[in-house]
Every structure is written in C-alpha cells, then in structure tokens.
C-alpha positions in Angstrom: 7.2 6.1 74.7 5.8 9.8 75.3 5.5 12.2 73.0 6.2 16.5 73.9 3.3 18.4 72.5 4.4 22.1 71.0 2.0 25.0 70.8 1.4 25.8 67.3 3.3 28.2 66.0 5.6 28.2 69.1 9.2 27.5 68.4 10.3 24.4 69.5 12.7 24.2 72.8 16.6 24.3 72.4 17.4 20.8 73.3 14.6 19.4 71.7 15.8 16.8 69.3 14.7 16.2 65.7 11.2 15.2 64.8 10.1 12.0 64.5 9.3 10.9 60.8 5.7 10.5 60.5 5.3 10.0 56.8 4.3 14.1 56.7 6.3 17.0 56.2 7.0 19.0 59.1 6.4 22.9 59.6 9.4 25.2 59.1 9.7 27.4 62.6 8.2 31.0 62.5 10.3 33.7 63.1 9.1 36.0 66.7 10.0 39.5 66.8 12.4 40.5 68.9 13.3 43.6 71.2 15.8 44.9 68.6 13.5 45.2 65.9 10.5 46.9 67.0 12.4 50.6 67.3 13.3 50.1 63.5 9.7 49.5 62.5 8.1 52.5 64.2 10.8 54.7 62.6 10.3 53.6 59.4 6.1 54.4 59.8 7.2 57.3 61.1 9.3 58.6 57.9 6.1 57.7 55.7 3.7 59.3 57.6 5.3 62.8 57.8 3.7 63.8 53.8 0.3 62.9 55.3 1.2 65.2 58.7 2.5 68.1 57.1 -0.5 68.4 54.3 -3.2 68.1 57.3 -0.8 70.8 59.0 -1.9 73.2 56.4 -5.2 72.3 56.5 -5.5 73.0 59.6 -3.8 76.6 59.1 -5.8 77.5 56.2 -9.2 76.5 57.9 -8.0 78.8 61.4 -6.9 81.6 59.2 -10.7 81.8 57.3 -12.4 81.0 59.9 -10.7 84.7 61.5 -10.6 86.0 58.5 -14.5 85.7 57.2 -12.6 84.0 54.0 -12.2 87.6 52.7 -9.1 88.2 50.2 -6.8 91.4 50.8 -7.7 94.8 50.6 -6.3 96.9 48.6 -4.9 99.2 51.3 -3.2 95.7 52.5 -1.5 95.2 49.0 -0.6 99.1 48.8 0.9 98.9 52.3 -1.1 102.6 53.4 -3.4 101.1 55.7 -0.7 101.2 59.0 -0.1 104.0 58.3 -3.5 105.6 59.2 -4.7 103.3 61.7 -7.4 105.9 62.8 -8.7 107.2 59.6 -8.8 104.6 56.7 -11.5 103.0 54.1 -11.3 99.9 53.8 -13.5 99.8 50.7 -11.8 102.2 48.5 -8.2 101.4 50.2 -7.3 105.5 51.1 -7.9 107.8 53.8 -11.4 108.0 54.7 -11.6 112.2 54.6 -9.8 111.9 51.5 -12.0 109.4 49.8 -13.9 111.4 46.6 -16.1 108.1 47.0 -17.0 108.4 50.5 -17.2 112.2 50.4 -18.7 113.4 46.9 -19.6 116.1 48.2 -16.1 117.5 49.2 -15.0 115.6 46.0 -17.8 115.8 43.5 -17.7 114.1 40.3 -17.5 116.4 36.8 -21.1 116.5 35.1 -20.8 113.4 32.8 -21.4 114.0 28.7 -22.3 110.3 28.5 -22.7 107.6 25.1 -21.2 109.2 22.1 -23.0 107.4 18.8 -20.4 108.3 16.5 -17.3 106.9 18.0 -18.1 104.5 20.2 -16.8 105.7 23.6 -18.2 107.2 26.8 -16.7 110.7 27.8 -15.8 111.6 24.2 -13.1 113.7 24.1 -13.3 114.5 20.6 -16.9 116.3 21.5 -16.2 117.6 24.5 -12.3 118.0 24.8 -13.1 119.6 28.7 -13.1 115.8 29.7 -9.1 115.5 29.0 -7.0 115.6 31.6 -5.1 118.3 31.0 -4.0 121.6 32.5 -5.0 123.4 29.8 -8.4 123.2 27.9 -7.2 121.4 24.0 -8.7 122.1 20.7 -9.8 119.7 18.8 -7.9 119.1 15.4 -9.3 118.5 12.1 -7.2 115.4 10.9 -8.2 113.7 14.4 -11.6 113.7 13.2 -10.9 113.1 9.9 -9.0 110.2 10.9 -11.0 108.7 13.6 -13.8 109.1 10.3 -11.2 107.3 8.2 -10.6 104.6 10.9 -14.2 103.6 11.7 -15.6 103.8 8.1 -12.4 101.5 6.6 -13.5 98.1 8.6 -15.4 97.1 11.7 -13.7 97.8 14.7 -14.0 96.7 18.0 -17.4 97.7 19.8 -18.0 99.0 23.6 -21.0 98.6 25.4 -23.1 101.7 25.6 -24.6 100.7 29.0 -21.1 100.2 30.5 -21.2 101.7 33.7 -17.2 102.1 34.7 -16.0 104.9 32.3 -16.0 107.7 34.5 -15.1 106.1 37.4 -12.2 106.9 39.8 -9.5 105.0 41.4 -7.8 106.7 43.7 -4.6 106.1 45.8 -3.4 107.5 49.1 -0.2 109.0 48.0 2.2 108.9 45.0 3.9 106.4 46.3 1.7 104.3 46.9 0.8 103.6 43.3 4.5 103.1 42.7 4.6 100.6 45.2 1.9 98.8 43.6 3.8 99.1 39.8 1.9 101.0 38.4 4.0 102.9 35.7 3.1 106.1 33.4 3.8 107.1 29.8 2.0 109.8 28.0 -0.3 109.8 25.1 1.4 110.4 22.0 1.4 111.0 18.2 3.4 108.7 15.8 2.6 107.8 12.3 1.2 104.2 11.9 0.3 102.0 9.4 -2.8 99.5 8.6 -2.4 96.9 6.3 -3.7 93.7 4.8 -1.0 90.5 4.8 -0.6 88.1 1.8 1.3 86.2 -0.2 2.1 86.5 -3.5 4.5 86.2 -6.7 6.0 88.0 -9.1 5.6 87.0 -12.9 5.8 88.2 -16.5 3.4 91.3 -17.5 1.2 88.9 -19.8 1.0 92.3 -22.1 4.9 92.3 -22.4 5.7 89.1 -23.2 5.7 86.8 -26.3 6.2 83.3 -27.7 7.8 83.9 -31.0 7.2 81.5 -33.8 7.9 81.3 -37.9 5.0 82.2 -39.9 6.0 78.9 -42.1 7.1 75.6 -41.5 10.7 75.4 -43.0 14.2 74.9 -41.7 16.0 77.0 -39.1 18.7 78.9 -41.5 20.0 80.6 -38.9 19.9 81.5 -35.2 21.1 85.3 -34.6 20.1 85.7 -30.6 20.8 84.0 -27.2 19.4 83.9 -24.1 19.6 87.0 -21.9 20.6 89.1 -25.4 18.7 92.7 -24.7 16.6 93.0 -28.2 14.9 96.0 -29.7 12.0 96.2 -31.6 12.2 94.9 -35.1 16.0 92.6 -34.2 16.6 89.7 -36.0 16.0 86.7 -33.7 16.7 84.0 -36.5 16.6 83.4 -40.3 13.9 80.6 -41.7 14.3 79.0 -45.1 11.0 78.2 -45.8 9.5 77.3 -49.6 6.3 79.0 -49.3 8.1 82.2 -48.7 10.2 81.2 -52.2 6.7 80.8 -53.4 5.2 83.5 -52.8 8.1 85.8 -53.8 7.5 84.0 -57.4 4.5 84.4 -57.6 4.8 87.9 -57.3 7.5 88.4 -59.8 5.2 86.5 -62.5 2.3 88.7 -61.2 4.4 91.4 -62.1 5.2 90.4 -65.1 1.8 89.6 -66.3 0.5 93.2 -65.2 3.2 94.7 -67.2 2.4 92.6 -70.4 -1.1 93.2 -70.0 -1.1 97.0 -70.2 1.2 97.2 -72.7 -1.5 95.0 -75.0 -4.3 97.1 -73.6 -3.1 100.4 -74.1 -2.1 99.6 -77.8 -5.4 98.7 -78.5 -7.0 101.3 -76.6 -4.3 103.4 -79.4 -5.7 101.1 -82.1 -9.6 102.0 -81.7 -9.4 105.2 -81.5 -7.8 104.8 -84.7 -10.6 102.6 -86.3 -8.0 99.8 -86.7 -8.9 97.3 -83.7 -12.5 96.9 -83.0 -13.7 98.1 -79.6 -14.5 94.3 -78.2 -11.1 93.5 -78.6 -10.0 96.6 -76.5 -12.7 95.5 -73.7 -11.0 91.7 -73.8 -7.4 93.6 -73.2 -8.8 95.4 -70.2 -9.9 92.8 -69.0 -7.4 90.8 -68.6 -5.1 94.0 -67.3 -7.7 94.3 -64.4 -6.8 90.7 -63.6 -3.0 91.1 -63.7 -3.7 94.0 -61.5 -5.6 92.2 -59.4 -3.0 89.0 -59.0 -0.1 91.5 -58.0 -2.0 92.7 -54.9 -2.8 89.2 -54.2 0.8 88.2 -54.5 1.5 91.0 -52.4 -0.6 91.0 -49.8 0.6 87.0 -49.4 3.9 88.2 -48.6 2.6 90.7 -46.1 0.7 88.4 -44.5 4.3 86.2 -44.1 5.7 89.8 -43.2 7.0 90.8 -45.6 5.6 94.0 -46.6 6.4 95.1 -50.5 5.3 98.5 -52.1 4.0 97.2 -55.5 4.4 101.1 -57.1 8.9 100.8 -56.4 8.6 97.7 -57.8 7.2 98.8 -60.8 10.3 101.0 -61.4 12.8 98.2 -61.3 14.1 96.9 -63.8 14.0 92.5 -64.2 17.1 92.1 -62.5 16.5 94.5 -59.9 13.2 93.3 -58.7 14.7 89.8 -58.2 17.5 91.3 -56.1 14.9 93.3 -54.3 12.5 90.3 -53.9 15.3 87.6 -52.6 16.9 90.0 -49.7 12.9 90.9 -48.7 12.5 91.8 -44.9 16.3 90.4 -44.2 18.4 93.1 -42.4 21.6 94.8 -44.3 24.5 93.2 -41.8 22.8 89.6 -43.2 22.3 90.9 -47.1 26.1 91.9 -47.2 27.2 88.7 -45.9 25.5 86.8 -49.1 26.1 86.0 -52.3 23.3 87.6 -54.4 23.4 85.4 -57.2 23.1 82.2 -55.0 21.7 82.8 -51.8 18.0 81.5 -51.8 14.9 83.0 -52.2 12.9 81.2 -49.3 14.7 82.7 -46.3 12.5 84.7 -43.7 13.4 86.5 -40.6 11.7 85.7 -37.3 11.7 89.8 -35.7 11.2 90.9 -31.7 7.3 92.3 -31.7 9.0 94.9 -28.8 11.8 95.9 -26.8 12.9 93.0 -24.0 15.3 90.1 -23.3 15.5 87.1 -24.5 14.1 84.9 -21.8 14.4 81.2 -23.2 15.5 79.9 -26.8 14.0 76.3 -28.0 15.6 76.1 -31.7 18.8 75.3 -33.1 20.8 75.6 -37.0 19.2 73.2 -39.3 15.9 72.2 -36.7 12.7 71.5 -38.9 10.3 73.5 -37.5 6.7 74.1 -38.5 4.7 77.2 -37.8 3.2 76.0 -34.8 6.9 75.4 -32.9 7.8 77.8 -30.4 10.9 79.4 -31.0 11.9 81.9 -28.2 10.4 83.8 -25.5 10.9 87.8 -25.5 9.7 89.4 -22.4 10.0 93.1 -21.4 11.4 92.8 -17.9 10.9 96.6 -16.9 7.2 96.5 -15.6 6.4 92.9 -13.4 3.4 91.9 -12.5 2.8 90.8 -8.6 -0.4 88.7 -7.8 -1.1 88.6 -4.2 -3.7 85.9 -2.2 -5.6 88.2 -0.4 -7.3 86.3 2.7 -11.2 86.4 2.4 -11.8 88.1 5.5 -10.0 91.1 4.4 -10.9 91.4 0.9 -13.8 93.6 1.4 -11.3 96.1 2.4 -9.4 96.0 0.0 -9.7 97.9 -3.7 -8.1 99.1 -7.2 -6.0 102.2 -6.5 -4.6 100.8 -3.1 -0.7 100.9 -3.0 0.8 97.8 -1.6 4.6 96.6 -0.5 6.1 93.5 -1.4 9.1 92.0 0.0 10.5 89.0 -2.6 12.2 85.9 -0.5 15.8 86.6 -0.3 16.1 89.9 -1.1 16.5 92.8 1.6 14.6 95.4 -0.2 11.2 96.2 -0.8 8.9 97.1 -3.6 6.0 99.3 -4.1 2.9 99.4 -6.4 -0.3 99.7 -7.6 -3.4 97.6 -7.8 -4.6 97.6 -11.0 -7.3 94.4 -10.9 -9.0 92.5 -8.5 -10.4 89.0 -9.2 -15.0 88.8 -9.1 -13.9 85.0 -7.7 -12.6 83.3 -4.7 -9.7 80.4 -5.4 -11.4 76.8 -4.7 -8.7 75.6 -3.0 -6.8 78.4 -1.2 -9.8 80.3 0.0 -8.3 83.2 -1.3 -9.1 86.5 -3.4 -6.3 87.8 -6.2 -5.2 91.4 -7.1 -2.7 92.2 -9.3 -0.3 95.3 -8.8 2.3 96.8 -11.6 5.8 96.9 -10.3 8.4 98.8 -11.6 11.6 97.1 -12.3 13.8 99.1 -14.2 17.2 97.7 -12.3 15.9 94.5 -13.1 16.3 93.2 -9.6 12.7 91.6 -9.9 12.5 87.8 -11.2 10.0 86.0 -13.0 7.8 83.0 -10.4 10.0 84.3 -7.5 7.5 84.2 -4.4 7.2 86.7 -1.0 5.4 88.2 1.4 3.4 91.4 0.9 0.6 94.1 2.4 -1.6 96.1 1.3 -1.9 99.6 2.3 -5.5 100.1 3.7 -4.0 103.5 5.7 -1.5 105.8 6.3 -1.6 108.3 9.2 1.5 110.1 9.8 0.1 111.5 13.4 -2.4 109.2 14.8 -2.6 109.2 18.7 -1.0 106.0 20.2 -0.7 104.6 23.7 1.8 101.4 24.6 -0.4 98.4 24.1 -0.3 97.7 28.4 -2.6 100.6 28.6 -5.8 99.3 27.4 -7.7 96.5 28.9 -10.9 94.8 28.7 -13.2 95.4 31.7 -16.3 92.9 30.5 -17.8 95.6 27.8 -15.5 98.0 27.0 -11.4 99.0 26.0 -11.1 101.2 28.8 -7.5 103.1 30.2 -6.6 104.6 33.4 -6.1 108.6 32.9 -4.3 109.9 35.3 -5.6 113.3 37.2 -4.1 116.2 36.0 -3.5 117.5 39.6 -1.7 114.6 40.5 1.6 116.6 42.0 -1.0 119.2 43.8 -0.2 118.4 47.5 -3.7 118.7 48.5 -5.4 117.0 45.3 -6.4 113.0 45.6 -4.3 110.7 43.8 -7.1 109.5 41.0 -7.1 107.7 37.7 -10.3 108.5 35.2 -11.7 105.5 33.7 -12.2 106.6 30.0 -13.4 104.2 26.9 -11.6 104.2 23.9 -12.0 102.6 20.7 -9.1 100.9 19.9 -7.5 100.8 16.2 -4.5 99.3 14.8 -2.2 97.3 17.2 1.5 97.5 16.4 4.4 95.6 18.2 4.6 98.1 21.0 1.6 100.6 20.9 -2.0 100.5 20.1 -3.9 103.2 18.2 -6.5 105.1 20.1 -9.3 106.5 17.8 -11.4 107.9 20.3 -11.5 108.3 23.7 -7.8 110.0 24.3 -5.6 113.1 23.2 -2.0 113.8 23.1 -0.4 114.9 26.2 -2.8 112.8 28.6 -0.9 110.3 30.8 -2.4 107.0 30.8 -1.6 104.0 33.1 0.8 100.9 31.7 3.1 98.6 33.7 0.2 97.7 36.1 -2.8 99.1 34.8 -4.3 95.8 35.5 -3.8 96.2 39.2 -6.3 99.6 38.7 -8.8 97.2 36.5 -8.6 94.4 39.3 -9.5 97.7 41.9 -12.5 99.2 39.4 -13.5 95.2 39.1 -13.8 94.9 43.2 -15.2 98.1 43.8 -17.7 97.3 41.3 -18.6 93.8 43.6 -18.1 95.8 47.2 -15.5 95.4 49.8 -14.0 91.9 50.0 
C-alpha cells in the first residue's frame, strides 16, 4: 500500500480521494489567492491611503513656500493691494510709496514738536493743554465744562491708567491712497458730544417709611365693641378705627366723678369755716383740717384726670366743674367717642367703659387683625395705618462701588413689572457691610403720591454718580489697547489734500464711561476730530509690526 505525501499547506489534488482515518483530525484546506482578487486589494489600500497622501501633500507645499519665502507673513502693502502698483518705488516696511513715506523721509515729512506726558490726565499729546495737537483745520479753544468735566471724571473713581513711557502715541500710519484704507475696512466717524450717564447698579425694594407707619393697639384690655374701618379705607388723623369696651376705662371715668364730688364737698366745708374763724366761732385748727383735706380732693381730681388722659382721653377739669350731676355723667360716658357714634346711643344705657382706638396720622389702612366681640388685651395688635405717599427704597449697593457712592446722590429705580421709573434721594447710608450678601445699604425717599409704589415689591436700580449733558464720545471700535495705553487712530486733517500723505496720529486717551455703542473720551480727543472704527485694529496690528520691523 503507498501512501501520496501533500506539501503542507498545499491543497490537495482534484481526484485525490478522502483521507484515510488515522485516529487524528485532519486539516481543513487553505484558501490561495487567486488572480481575481489581487486588483480588489490594492484598490482598497489605495482608498485608505489617500488622507495620509493629501496631508503630506500640504506639507510639502507649506515647507516649499517658507523655504522661498524666509517664513515671513504679508506685508502690509500685500494686504492693501498698493504694492503692484508701484513696482519701482515702494517700502516694503511702512507698505506706501517710498518718496512719500514721512517715515523714510522725515525730513520732507517732519514730525510736529511733541508736548509729551501730561500728569494731570493721563495721556500723551494732551489736547486739553495744547489744543494745536487736534487734527483740525482750524486751531479749537478749549472749553471750560471739558475741563471741568474731565476734573469731575478723574476725581469720581479710578479710571483706567496709560503708561507714561508708552512710546506709540504720536506715531503715524500712513496709507498710499484713500482707497487703500478703504480696501483694508477701515471706516471713519467723527468725534462727538452726547450727554451720558455714570451710574452704580443694585438691587433693591421698596417698603413702608418706618416714620409713617403704625401698629395700632387698645390702650386696655377689654372687648372689641365695635369695628368702624376696613382694609384699604383712606383715614385721617384723629378717625375712628374701632370702639373698645374696656372696665378700666369705666373705672377711671368713676373715679373721676367721685373725685369730683369729693373736691366740691371739701371746699364747700372749708370755706365755711374759713367764714366761721374769721368770725371767732370755729377755731382756727379746725379751718387748717378743712383745707387739708380740700388740697387732697384737689389733688385726687387731677389724678383721676390725668388717668384718663393717659387712656386718651383728655378732660378739662375747670368745664367740668360747671356741669351740673347729670351733665358731667353724660359728659364722662360719651368721653373721646366721635358725635356720628354718640347720636346712635342711648344715653341712659349705653356704657361707661367704651374707648376709641384713633389713626395717630393721615394713611390707609393696610391690614386689620380684630373682629366684633374679640377679647383683646393691650398688647394685641389691631391694625396697621401706613402713609403710602412717601416709600422708602433700600438698595444693595455692591462693595466695590460703595466708596463712590454718597447722601445727596439721586438714584432711579425701576420696580419689576412696572414700565416706569422712579426717582430719589439718598437720605442714609449704612457704617456696615451685609454678612451674607456682601453688600452696602442706602436708603432713598420716593415720592408716591399716585400710589403706583407697593410695599416689599423688589427691582432693579442706579445710582447717579454723573450727569454730563455734553461729554465727548467716540463709538466703542475706536479705542484699543496697544500693550500700555487706550490709544485711537486720528485721522490727518489733510487727508483729501491731493498732495498730503494719507496718515493716522496715534493719540492716548483716557477712557471714561462705556455705553452700549460709544465710549467716553476724557482726555486725549475733541469734537470734530475723526477717529478710526470698523478696522482700527488693522492700524494697531500696522503700529504693532512697525514697532517689531518689517516681517
């Protein structure tokens, strides 16, 4: 018997039969490629290796282009587009003509005599000092209210600082023609006057004037007798708010009317032996006794008086000693109640005890906590009268600004809901910061006549810190930040003179407030300048790579 030998892995002939059983399991046959299948393989390693071919494709572009280049980024001239056309005569530093270039030629171009640091506002060039530095046809003078305001501005609160050593104010960027800066963007706008605003932002509420409002209750304990006002019922001084039947008040009514009594017994016995001395009929001690005991009636009635008073109810002891007995009860049982009450009781029933509960001022009645019949006692608060025509707002003023802030200083206040605004005054300012909210509180009047105003309602508020109806202003794109100083772009004011260069001054300014759309300049700029905007940071890109050199 022979056996046929297959190489390993080989696949085993077409007419070869089965293998024998040898106890083993037997191979499965591999799989050789075939002719048909090799085209799709190197197409597929060719789809995945196109990402890998295209990013070494820009390598490769990037390192050719640098390598001719010297790795330099565009010049100006390239960006503005001037450089083609003056092939012959160009700078390729300052990106204009080079026989127009005030840089390369100072000389034909010189530079104006420089004023330098000004100390009191903060600015190189200041044209507040020396108003020849504006660009301007004509010579300006300077106002009064600019310095007065700048002085305002800068003593009010720190302000941003320049660097006195900054070296680009007074430098010039200058442009081959007009339209080249427009094909760069860069826009103009004019320095202006509008009136602006600085102000301090809080929170705040609205509540009672503590000085105008009151928690009424009865002098006594007792029994509510009646109620005579609801809530939201306008009162006026002195009104009726309710009726009290209290038993002290019976009381001391009583003990009046027997102090009374007493007094008028007692001087009838003292002056009839006063009468009787003189005549030698009494003896004299006994006329002493008798005025003694007046002086202590006397003395009772102003005590029973002055008890009512105190329950107010003030009596004039010298009418009641002209009433007659039935009188002076009548008197005494209707004391402090109003006339409309009086006529609607009986007089020979109606008790004694019953005491009004009065308004202290004019107001509203802003809550009501009793009912008919309630057993009160004298420390039960009845009702709540408030004078709504003055509020009170307390605003959170943040702890940064509070230094700036001060008693006199109006402020605005806009409640949440309502479309309207209300001004004041403030009148206090807290000596302590709030634990919690980090904050300072001042307290402004407001008037609220039209009663529009409502108790704990919150909003949003500012205080005034200043008004200037004509500060100079510039549209906020006009000032930026070269390293060490706000500076803006001036443009020359022979910028339409055919033969003048196309230049922008670098000036410094001190910048004030900043609004939604324009910035206030406090130095460093007058009205009627034009100033750089859309694009003024193309110029400080330029005055940044002039600074370094070319490229």
């Amino acid at each position: 018997m022979s056996t046929q030998i297959l190489p390993s892995g080989a696949d085993a002939a077409p007419d070869a039969g089965p293998p024998e059983a040898t106890g083993s399991p037997s191979s499965p046959p591999i799989e050789q490629p075939t002719t048909k299948s090799m085209p799709r393989r190197f197409a597929g390693w060719l789809l995945h290796s196109i990402p890998t071919t295209v990013v070494l494709a820009v390598l490769a572009a990037l390192g050719w282009w640098g390598h001719h280049t010297g790795w330099a980024l565009p010049k100006f001239s390239e960006v503005t587009g001037e450089a083609a056309a003056f092939p012959d005569d160009w700078c390729e530093e300052h990106g204009v003509p080079e026989t127009m270039c005030v840089e390369c030629n100072p000389d034909e171009y010189p530079q104006r005599e420089l004023h330098g640091w000004c100390k009191v506002h903060g600015v190189h060039e200041c044209p507040l000092h020396h108003p020849d530095v504006a660009q301007l046809k004509v010579t300006p003078e300077i106002e009064a209210r600019d310095l007065d305001r700048a002085v305002r501005a800068l003593a009010l609160r720190p302000r941003p600082e320049n660097n006195f050593a900054c070296q680009n104010p007074g430098r010039r960027i200058q442009f081959a023609s007009v339209e080249a800066a427009a094909k760069v963007g860069v826009d103009v706008e004019p320095v202006l006057r509008a009136p602006i605003e600085e102000s301090v932002t809080a929170t705040g509420e609205i509540r009672y004037d503590e000085t105008r409002v009151a928690q009424l209750a009865s002098k006594v304990a007792g029994t509510v007798w009646s109620v005579e006002k609801e809530v939201g019922d306008a009162v006026r001084k002195g009104d009726v708010l309710a009726v009290i039947d209290a038993v002290d008040v019976g009381r001391a009514k009583s003990e009046l009317l027997a102090a009374l009594a007493q007094q008028s017994l007692q001087q009838k016995i003292y002056e009839r032996l006063q009468q009787l001395a003189k005549d030698g009929i009494a003896a004299g001690r006994q006329a002493q006794e008798a005025e003694t005991e007046y002086s202590k009636a006397r003395i009772a009635v102003v005590s029973a008086a002055q008890a009512l008073s105190n329950l107010g109810l003030p009596v004039s002891v010298k009418e009641l000693r002209h009433l007659d007995e039935q009188q002076l009860a009548t008197r005494l049982r209707f004391l402090g109640l109003p006339a409309s009450l009086v006529a609607a009781l009986n007089s020979e029933t109606a008790s004694s005890n019953l005491i009004p509960v009065r308004a202290p001022f004019d107001g509203s009645v802003s809550s009501r906590r009793v009912v008919s019949g309630e057993v009160i006692s004298s420390a039960t608060s009845l009702f709540t009268i408030a004078d709504t025509s003055r509020m009170w707002l307390m605003l959170n003023i943040p702890l940064e600004a509070a230094a700036s802030v001060s008693i006199g200083q109006q402020l605005v206040f806009q409640p949440d809901g309502s479309p309207q605004e209300v001004r004041g005054t403030i009148e206090w300012k807290s000596s302590s910061a709030d634990q919690k909210t980090r904050t300072l509180m001042v307290r402004a009047s407001l008037d609220n006549s039209d009663g529009r105003l409502l108790n704990e309602a919150f909003g949003a508020g500012r205080v005034i810190l200043r008004e200037e109806p004509a500060a100079i202003v510039v549209p906020n794109a006009a000032v930026q930040w070269d390293g060490s100083c706000a500076v803006v772009f001036v443009r020359d004011k022979a910028w339409f003179d055919d033969k003048s260069p196309k230049l922008f001054h670098t000036r410094s300014v001190r910048p004030g407030v900043k609004a939604d759309d324009y910035t206030e300049i406090i130095a460093g700029l007058l009205p009627g300048e034009v100033v750089a905007t859309l694009g003024s940071d193309v110029l400080r890109a330029q005055l940044l790579k002039n600074n370094l050199g070319a490229g």
